[in-house]
N, C-alpha and C positions, 0 to 999 in steps of 0.2 A: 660413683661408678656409672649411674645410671647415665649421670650429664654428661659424663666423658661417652659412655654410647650416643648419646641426643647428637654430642657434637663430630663425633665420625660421620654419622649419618647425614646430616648436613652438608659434612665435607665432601663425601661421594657425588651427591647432588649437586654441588656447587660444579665439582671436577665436569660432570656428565652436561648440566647447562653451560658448559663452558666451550664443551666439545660439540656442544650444539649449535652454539651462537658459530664456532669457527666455522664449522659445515657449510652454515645457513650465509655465510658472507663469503663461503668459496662458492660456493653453488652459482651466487646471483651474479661470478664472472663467466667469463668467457669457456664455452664446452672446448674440448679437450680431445681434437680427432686423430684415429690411424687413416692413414691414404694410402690407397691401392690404384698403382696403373694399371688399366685394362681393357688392352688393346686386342682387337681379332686380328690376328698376324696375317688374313688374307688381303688386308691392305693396312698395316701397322702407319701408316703417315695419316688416315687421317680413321679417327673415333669421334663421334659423341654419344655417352651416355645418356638418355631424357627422362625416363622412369623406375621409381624401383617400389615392389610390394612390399607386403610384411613375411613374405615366405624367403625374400632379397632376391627373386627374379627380376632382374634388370631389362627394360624396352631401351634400344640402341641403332646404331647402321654403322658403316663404313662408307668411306669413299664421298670424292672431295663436291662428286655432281656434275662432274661434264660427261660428253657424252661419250670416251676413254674411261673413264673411273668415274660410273654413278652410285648413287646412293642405292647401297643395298643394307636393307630391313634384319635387325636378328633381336630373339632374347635370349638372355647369358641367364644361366643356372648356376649356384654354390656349386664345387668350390671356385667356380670360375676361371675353370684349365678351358683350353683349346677345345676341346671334345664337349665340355660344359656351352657351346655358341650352336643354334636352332636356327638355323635361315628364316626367315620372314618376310616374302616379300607377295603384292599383291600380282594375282596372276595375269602375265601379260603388260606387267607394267615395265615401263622403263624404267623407274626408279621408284623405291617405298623408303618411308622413315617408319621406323614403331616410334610411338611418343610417349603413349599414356598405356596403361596397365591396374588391373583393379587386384581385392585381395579374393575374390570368390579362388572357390576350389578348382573349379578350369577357369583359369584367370581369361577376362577380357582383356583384347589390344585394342589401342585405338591407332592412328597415324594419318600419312595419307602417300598418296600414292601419283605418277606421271604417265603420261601417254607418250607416245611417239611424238605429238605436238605439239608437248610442253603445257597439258590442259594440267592443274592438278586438284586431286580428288579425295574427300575424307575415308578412311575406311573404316570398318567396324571388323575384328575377328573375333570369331566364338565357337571353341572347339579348331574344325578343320573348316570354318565355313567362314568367307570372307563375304561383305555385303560393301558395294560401293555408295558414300554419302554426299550428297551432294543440295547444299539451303537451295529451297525454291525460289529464293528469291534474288538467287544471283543471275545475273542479265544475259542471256543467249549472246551466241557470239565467242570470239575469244579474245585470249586467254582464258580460260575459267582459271577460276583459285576458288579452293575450299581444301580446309585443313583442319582435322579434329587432334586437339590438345593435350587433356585429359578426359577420365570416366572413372566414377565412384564404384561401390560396391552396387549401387543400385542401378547401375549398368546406364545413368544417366550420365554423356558425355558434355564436351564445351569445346567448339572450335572458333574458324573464323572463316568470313566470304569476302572476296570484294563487290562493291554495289553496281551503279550504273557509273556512278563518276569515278571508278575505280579505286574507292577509298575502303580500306578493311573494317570487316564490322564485326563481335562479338553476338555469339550465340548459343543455345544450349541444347540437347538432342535428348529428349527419351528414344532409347535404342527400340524399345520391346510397343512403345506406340509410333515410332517413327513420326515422332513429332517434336518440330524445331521454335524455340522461343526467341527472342530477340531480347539481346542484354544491351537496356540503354543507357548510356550516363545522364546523372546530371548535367543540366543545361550550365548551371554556374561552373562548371568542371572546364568548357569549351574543348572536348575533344573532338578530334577532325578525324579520328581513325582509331580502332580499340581492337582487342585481342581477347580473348578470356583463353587461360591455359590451364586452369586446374580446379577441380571442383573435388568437394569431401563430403562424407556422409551425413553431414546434415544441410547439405546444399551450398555451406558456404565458396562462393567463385574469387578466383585469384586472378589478375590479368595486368594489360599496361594500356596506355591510351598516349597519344603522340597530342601536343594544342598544337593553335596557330604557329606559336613563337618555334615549332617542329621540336621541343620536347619531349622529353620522355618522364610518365609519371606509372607511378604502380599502383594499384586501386583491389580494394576487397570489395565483396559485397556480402555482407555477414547480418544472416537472418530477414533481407531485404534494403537494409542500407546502404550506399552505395559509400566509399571514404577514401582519399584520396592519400597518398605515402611519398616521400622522397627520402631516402637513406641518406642520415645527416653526414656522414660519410666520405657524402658525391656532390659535397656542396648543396645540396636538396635539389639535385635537377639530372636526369638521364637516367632515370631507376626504373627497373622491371621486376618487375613478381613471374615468374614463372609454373610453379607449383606451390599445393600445401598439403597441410596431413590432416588427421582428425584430432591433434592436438594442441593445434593454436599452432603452428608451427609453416611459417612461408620461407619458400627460398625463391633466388631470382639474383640482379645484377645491377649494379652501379658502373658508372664511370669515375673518375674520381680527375684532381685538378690536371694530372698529368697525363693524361686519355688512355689510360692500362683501366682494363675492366676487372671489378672485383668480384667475389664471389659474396653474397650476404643470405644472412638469415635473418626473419625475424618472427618475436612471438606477440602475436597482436592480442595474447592475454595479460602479457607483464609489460609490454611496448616498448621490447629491447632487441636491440639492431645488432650483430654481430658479423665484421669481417672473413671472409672461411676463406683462404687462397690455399692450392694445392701446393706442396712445396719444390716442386717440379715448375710451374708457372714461369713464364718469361715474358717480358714485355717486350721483346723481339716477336713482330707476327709471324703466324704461320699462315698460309692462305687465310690473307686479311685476318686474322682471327688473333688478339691478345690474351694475355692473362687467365681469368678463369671464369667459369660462367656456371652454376648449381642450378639445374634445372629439374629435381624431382626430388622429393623428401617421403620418409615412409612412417608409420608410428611409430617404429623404433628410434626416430630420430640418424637413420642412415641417409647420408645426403650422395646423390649422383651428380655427374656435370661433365663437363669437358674445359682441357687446359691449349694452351699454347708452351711449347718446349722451343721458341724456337726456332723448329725444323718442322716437327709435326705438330699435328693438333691429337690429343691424347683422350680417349676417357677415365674416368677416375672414380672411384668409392671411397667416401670418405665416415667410419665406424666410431661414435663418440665415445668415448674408456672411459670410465671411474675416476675420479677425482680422489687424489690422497686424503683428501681431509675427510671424505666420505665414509670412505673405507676405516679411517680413523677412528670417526664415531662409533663403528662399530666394535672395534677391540675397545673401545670405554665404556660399551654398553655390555661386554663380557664379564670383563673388569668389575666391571662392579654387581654385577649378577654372582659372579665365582665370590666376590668380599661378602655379600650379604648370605650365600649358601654358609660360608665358614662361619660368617657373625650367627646366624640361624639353627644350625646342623642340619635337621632332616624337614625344615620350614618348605624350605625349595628340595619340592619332591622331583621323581625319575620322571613325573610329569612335561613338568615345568621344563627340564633339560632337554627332555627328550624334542621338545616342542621349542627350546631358541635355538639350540645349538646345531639342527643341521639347516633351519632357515641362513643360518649365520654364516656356516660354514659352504653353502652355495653360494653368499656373495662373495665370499673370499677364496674361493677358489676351484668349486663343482661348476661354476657357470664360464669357461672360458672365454677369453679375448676374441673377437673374428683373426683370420688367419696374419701373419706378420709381414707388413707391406717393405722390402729391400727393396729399396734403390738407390743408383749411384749413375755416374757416367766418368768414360777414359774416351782417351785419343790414342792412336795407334797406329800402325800402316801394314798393310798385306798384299798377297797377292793372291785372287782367285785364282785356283788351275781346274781346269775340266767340270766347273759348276759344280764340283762336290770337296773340293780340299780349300783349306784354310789355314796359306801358309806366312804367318805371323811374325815380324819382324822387330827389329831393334830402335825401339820409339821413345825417347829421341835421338839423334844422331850424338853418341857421349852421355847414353844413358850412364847408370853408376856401376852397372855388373853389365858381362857377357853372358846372353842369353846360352844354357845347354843348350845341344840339342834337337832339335823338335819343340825346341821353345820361342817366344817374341817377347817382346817387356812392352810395357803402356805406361802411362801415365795418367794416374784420376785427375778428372776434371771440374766434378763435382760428388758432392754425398747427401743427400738427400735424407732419407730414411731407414731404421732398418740396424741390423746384427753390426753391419760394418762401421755405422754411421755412432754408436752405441758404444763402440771397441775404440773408439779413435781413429779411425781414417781421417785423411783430413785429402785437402786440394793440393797436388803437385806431389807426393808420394808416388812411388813405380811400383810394377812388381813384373813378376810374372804369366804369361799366358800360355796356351798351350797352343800347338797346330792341330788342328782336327780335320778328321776325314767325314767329311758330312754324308753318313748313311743313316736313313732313320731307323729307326730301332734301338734297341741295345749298345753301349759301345763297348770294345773287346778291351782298351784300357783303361787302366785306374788310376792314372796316374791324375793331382791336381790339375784340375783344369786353368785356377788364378790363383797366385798365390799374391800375397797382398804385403809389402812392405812397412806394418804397421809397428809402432812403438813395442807394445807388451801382451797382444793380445793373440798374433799366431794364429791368425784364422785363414781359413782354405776353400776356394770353391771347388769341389769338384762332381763333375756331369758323368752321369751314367747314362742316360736316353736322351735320344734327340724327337721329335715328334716331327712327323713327315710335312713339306711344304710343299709351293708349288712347281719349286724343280728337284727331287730329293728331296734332302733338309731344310734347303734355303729357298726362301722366299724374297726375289727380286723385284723391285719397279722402277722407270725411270720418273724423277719430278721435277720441278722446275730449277729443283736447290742441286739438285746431283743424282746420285745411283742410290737406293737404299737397297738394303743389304740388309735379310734377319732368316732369324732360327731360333727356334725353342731348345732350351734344355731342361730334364728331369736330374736333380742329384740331390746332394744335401752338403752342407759346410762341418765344417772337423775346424777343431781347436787342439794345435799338436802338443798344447800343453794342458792339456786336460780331455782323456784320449775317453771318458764317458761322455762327452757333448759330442752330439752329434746334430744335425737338425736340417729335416728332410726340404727341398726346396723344386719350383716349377718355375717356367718363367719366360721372357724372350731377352736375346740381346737383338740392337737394329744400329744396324753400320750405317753411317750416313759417308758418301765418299764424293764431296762437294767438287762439282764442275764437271763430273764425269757423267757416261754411262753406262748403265748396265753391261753392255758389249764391250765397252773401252775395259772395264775392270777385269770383266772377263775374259779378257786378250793379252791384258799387260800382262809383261814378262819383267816385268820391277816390281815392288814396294810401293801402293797407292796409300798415303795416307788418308785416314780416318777422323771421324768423331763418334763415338759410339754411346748410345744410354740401356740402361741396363735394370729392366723391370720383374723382379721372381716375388712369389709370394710361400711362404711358409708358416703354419703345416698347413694345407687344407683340413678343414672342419667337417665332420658327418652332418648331413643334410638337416638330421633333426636337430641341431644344437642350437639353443637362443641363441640369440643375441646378446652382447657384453650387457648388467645391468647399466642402466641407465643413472648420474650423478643422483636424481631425486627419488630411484627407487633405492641405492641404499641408504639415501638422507632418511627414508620411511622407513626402512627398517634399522637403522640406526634409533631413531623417534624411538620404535617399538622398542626399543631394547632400555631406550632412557626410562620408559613407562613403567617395563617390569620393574627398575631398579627402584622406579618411583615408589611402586605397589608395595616388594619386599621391605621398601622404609616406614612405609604407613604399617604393616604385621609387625615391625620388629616392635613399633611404640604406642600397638593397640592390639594386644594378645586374643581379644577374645575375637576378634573377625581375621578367617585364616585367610588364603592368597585368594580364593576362587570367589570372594566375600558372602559366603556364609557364616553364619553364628554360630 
């Protein structure tokens, strides 16, 4: 009896190293992200993301930078609704970026800012107090350039000047001594121009440097070293670092053989390169801009960046989730804690439980996901009336049904992410839409707003609140591509065969109405076709909630769990030393 116990107990062990080894060879692939678009609907065509903390306050701007639509300054707050977006811009400036962002409790911004002459300027904010930055050593005269990148906790920033021969230089700022250091490369490196864009609390600087051959290379400087990267990728040649964390963790950007720019990460502890494209991404430009670009990383391992759709250029948060095999680990690590309590009886005290089981039970399910990133895109055609009605038509001509109504049908064009993309939506499926009367606030019907033509799964958008724009509900601009055309909705989605599912949702649609204008759309008295993309996020999160664990925080507590099990094996076959190892 006793050997047939020896050899149980083995077996557990064997089962639990086995769930280990699996973990430990999913882990060492590729993380595993939610993506959210997140656009400030007061110019939805053009976003970039650049910084995020560890509280997920995002540094960002709007607007494409002429002198019609400049670059305006904000930072975006959880849950990241309309109302969640803080202006930010330096006063009297014609155009700010915010770039960088620290995690102190009134968080630092770093960016920079433009004059009416096109001089530009680093800034520093702290609090309500902005301080304009400017290297001493940049050459009287103009243009001036000077641009601050990032700034650590220790309020020391990293930007860049151009010289006398107008080549860009790398540099580093103590805010609180107002003193600028000069970041050289190595001589064997041949850099003709260099940038530093992020710096972490032990000083380590992330940046890119251009050679003769006009190049692009990505470069650390960690603990004083200077090391030179090319994301194997991008063929090793056109890589940028842009930001990093205080985890080993850099992001930045490749080109690759086809000239679509990718997103990449990488961890200069394990010296692994990872692809991150948002799945929205188009290698169609938007104002010159492709594919995808990750330009700030936080210690949660939340990456920021901006995409090309396209049409617009987009910002995007992308949230790494648990890996199955993870999560795994840990019901083997129950598993065999529950088999050794029953193989034991009262060995494994209310101690012992009380103390795995709700660590355990936070990973699996007290610690939720960041909020659920939907999206999709349809084609349609309408007609604006009097800047507030949206009246929806029959898309395409020999749809499949006769819209009721007060109805218009569409066509998906893509699925992307999200409830619908999960349920079976697919590309070239119709459904229905509704007309709406665009007043902000509350709306007085309930009727579905989209109903979705899907196989088996009977799911339903529909909108209760619209959030006010900048004419009414809607918010219009004209660009180079056509008329855009957006509006916020508040509702939630219904599943009409499963009348308990419900699930609350926020969000923009953005009409693109190509070759028109704003006026023309305005005015017609027919049916303009459309191409529409369709960004909501649900549920928003309370402010204090983590962050999803991380793949290697439940590998650790998965570990811990293999340990007890290891522990309760060593009591079961050496009685006189109990679990806490006492005699």
């Amino acid at each position: 009896m006793e050997q047939l116990r020896f050899f149980r107990g083995r077996l557990a062990l064997a089962v639990l190293a086995a769930c280990l080894f699996c973990c430990l060879a999913t882990s060492a692939g590729a993380t595993t992200y939610s993506f959210q678009t997140l656009d400030n609907q007061t110019d939805p065509t053009f976003n970039q993301l650049l910084g995020i903390n560890n509280s997920g306050t995002i540094a960002g701007y709007y607007g494409v930078g002429t002198a019609t639509n400049p670059n305006k300054g904000y930072t975006l707050a959880r849950p990241y609704g309309q109302a969640n977006y803080t202006n930010e811009n330096f006063p009297s400036s014609a155009q700010t970026q915010v770039v960088g962002i620290n995690n102190n409790a009134s968080p630092t911004t770093v960016g920079f800012w433009v004059d009416n002459a096109g001089n530009d300027f680093g800034f520093v904010k702290q609090g309500s107090n902005f301080t304009s930055v400017s290297n001493p050593n940049t050459p009287p005269g103009g243009p001036l350039f000077n641009q601050l990148m990032g700034v650590n906790d220790q309020n020391i920033a990293v930007g860049v000047y151009t010289d006398v021969n107008n080549a860009l230089q790398a540099y580093s700022y103590n805010i609180a001594a107002n003193k600028f250091t000069a970041i050289t490369l190595p001589a064997s490196f041949g850099a003709i121009e260099t940038t530093a864009t992020g710096v972490n609390n032990a000083g380590d600087i992330s940046g890119f440097y251009v050679d003769g051959a006009d190049v692009t290379h990505g470069f650390l400087d960690i603990g004083g070293t200077f090391s030179r990267f090319d994301d194997p990728n991008g063929a090793f040649v056109n890589t940028s670092f842009l930001g990093l964390n205080n985890n080993g963790e850099v992001v930045g950007s490749y080109i690759d053989a086809s000239g679509l720019t990718d997103g990449l990460t990488y961890n200069y502890l394990t010296n692994t390169w990872t692809t991150v494209n948002d799945p929205f991404a188009s290698a169609t430009p938007a104002f010159l801009i492709n594919g995808t670009t990750i330009n700030g990383v936080n210690d949660l391992g939340q990456l920021v960046g901006f995409y090309s759709d396209g049409t617009n250029v987009d910002g995007f948060l992308a949230t790494p989730v648990p890996e199955p095999a993870a999560v795994g680990l840990i019901g083997a690590g129950l598993i065999a804690c529950i088999w050794m309590r029953k193989r034991r009886g009262s060995v494994m005290t209310k101690m012992h439980a009380a103390l795995v089981l709700p660590i355990a039970l936070t990973a699996l399910g007290c610690v939720p996901l960041r909020a659920d990133a939907i999206q999709f895109g349809f084609n349609g055609d309408a007609q604006l009336q009097n800047g507030n009605v949206v009246l929806f038509g029959q898309y395409p001509n020999g749809a499949p049904y006769a819209p009721p109504p007060g109805f218009g049908t569409f066509e998906v064009s893509e699925v992307n992410a999200g409830v619908f993309s999960n349920n079976g939506l697919t590309t070239g499926e119709f459904g229905l839409i509704q007309s709406l009367f665009l007043q902000p606030g509350p709306l007085t019907t309930f009727e579905p707003f989209m109903t979705f033509d899907m196989n088996a799964s009977n799911l339903t958008l529909w909108a209760t609140s619209m959030p006010a724009g900048n004419d009414g509900a809607l918010t219009a601009f004209d660009t180079p591509v056509g008329a855009i055309v957006s509006f916020g909705v508040e509702g939630y989605i219904k599943d009409s065969t499963n009348p308990s599912y419900t699930q609350n949702v926020f969000g923009a649609f953005s009409l693109t109405f190509a070759g028109d204008t704003v006026a023309q759309v305005m005015q017609s008295t027919v049916n303009t076709p459309f191409t529409a993309t369709v960004s909501l996020t649900a549920p928003p999160l309370p402010a204090s909630t983590p962050a999803a664990p991380e793949p290697g925080s439940i590998l650790l507590l998965g570990s811990g769990l293999l340990a007890v099990g290891i522990s309760r094996f060593r009591a079961v076959h050496n009685p006189e030393v109990d679990f806490m190892g006492k005699d």
